[in-house]
C-alpha positions as CSV (number, residue, x, y, z in Angstrom):
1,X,93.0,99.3,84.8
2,X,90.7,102.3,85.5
3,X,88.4,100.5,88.4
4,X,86.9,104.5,89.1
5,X,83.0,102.4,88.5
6,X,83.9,99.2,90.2
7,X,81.5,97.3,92.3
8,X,81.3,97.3,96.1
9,X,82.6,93.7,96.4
10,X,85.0,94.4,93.8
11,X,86.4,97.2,95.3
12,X,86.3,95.7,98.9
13,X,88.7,92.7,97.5
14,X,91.1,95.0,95.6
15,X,91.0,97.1,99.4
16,X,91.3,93.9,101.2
17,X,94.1,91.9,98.9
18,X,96.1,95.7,99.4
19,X,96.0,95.7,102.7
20,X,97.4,92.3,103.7
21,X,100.5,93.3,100.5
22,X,101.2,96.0,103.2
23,X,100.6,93.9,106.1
24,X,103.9,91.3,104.6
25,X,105.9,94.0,103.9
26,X,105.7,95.5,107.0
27,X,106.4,91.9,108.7
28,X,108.7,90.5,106.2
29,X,106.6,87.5,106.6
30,X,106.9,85.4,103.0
31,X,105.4,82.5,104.6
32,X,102.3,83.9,104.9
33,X,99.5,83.8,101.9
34,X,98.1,87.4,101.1
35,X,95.4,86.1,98.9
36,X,94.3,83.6,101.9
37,X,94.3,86.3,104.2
38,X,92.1,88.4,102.2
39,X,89.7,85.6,101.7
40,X,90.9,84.6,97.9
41,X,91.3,81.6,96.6
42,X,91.5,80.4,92.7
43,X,87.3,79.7,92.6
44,X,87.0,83.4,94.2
45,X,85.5,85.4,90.6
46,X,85.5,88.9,92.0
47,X,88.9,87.9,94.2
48,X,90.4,86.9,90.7
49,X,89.5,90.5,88.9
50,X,90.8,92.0,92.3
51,X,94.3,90.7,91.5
52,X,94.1,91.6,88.6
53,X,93.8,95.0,89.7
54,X,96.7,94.5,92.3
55,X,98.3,92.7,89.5
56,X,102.2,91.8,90.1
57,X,102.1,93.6,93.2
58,X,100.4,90.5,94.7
59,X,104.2,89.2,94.9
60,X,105.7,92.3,96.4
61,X,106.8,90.6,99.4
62,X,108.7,87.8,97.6
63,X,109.9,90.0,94.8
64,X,111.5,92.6,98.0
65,X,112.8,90.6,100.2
66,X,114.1,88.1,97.8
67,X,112.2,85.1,99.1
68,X,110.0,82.4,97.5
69,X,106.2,83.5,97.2
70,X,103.5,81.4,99.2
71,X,101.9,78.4,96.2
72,X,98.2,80.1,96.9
73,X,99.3,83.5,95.7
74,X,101.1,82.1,92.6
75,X,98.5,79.6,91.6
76,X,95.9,82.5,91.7
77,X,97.6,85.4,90.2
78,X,98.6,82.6,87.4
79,X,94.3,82.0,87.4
80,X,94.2,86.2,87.1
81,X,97.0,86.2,84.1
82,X,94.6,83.5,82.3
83,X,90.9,84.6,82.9
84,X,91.9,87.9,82.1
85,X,94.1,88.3,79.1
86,X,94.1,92.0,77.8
87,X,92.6,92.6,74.8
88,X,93.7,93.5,71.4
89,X,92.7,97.1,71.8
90,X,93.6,96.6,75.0
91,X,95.0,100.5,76.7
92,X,98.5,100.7,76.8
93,X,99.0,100.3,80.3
94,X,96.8,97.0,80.7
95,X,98.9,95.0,78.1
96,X,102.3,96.0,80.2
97,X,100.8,95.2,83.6
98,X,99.5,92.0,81.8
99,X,103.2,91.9,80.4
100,X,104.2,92.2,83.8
101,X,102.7,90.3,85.9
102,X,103.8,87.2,83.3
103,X,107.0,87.9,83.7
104,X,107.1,88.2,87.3
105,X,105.5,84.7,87.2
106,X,108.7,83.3,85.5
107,X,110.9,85.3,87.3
108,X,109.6,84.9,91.1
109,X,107.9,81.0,90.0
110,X,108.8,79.2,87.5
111,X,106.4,76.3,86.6
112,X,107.2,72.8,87.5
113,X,108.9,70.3,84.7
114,X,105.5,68.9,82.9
115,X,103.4,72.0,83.9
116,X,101.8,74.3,81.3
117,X,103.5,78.0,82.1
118,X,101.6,81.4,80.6
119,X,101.3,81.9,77.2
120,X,104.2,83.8,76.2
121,X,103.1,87.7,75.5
122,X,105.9,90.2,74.2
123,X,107.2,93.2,75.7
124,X,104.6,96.1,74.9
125,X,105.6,99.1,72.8
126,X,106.8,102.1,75.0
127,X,107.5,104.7,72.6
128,X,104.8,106.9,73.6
129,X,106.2,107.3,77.1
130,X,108.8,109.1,75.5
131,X,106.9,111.6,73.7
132,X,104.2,112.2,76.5
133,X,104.0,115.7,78.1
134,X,105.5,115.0,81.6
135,X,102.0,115.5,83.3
136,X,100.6,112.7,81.4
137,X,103.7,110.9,82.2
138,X,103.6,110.7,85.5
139,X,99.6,109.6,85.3
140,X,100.8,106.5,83.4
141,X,103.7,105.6,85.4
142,X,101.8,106.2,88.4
143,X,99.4,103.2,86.7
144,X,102.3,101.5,86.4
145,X,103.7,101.4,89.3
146,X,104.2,97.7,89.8
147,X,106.5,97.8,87.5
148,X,108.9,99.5,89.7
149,X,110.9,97.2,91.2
150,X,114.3,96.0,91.2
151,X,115.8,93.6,88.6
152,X,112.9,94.2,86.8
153,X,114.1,96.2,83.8
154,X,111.9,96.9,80.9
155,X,110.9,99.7,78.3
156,X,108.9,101.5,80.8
157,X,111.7,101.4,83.2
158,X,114.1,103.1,81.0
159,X,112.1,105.5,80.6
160,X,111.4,106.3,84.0
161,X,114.8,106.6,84.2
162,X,115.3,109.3,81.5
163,X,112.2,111.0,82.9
164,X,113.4,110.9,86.5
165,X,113.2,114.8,86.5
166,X,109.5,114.9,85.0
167,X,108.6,112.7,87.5
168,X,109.7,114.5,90.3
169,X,107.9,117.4,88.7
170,X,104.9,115.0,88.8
171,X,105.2,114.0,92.4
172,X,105.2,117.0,93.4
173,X,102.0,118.3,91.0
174,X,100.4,115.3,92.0
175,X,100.6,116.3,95.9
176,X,99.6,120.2,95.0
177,X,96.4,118.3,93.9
178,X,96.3,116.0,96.6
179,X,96.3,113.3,94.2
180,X,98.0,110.9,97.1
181,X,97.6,107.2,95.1
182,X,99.7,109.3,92.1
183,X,101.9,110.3,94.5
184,X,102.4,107.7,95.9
185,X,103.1,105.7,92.5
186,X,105.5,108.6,91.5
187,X,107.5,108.6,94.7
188,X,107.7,105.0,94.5
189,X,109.3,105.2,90.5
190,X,111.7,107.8,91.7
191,X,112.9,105.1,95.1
192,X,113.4,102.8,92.3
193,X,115.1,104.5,89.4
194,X,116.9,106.9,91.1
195,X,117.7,110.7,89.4
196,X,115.6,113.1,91.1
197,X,116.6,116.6,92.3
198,X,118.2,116.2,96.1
199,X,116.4,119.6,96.5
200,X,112.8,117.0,96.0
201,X,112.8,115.9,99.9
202,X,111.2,112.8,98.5
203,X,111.4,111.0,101.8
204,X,109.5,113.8,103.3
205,X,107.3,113.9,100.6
206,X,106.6,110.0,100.9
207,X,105.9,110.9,104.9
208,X,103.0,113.3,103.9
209,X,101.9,111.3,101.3
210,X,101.3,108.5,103.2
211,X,100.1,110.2,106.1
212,X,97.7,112.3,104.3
213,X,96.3,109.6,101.5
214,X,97.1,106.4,103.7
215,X,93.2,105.4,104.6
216,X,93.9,104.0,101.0
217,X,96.3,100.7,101.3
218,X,97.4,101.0,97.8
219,X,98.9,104.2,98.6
220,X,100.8,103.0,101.6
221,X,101.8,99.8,99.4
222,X,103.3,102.1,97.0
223,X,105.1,104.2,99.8
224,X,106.3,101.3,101.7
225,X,108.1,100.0,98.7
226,X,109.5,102.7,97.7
227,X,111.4,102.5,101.2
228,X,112.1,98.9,101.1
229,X,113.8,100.4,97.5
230,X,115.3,103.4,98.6
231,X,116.8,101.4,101.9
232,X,118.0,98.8,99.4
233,X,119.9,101.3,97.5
234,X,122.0,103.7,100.5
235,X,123.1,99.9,101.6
């Protein structure tokens, strides 16, 4: 998950597939293909490790505004799920994006009758969440901040619920260190679980965040869902 040594082209396609994720949720455009956009298509090696990165975020669009997800971006974050399965000693956080990113598959696109679907891969253990000091808490759900969306629920979600106070702690650590993609990833756990002290601001703090980190589209990705979720929620 950690791409801090990844190439230039890899880290242009990860740049590139984030943007255009921002670019349909702005629009609300499910229609159009984000990996196509980006250039990406299921013989694309470094486009493939790219959404992997991005993981089930490639789907945002579909998965926010409740709308069927373009084939192209299916069949190739299905290629992503396959080329790169986590390994056994795999970090915690790979094996639940892995995790998720199956089961946003199934949810958002279930195969065809006669198709072969994903292997199946259980829910990782989340255990340690619990009993990780909140800083480190907010690191890893910041990580695994595709995983906050709605009707999504899972281990890590619970927690984040639980933990909505350390996390709002986090956010706003994370902005004293002007740490904007953790911020961002906080904030956007916080739109989706809910729980966090009214005296946070966190739709101000989202503004700064986004306006201070936002040269990076995964930051604004994370900021603009956590409106979508936090507009979904005062409805």
């Amino acid at each position: 998950m950690d791409q801090t040594h990844a190439s230039s082209p890899l880290a242009g396609a990860v740049h590139d597939l984030a943007t255009e994720v921002v670019l349909a949720l702005r629009s609300g455009d499910h229609l159009a293909t984000v990996c196509g956009a980006a250039g990406i298509d299921e013989e694309n090696r470094t486009g493939i490790a790219a959404v992997r990165v991005i993981g089930a975020d490639l789907l945002l669009p579909s998965v926010l505004y409740g709308r069927h997800p373009h084939p192209g971006d299916v069949a190739v974050l299905d290629r992503a799920v396959r080329e790169f399965p986590p390994k056994p000693d795999a970090p915690a956080a790979t094996a639940w994006s892995h995790w998720h990113m199956i089961s946003t598959l199934q949810r958002m696109a279930p195969p065809a009758p006669g198709a072969a679907a994903p292997d199946a891969y259980a829910e990782p253990d989340a255990a340690w969440l619990e009993e990780s000091p909140w800083q480190a808490f907010t690191h890893q759900l910041s990580v695994l901040a595709p995983l906050a969306v709605p009707a999504a629920p899972s281990a890590v979600q619970r927690a984040a619920a639980n933990r909505a106070v350390d996390l709002s702690r986090g956010f706003v650590r994370a902005v004293r260190r002007r740490d904007w993609l953790q911020a961002a990833g906080a904030g956007r756990w916080l739109a989706a679980v809910g729980g966090e002290p009214a005296t946070l601001g966190l739709e101000r703090g989202l503004d700064f965040v986004e306006l201070m980190g936002g040269h990076d589209p995964r930051v604004t990705l994370h900021v603009r869902a956590a409106r979508l979720m936090a507009e979904a929620r005062a409805r």
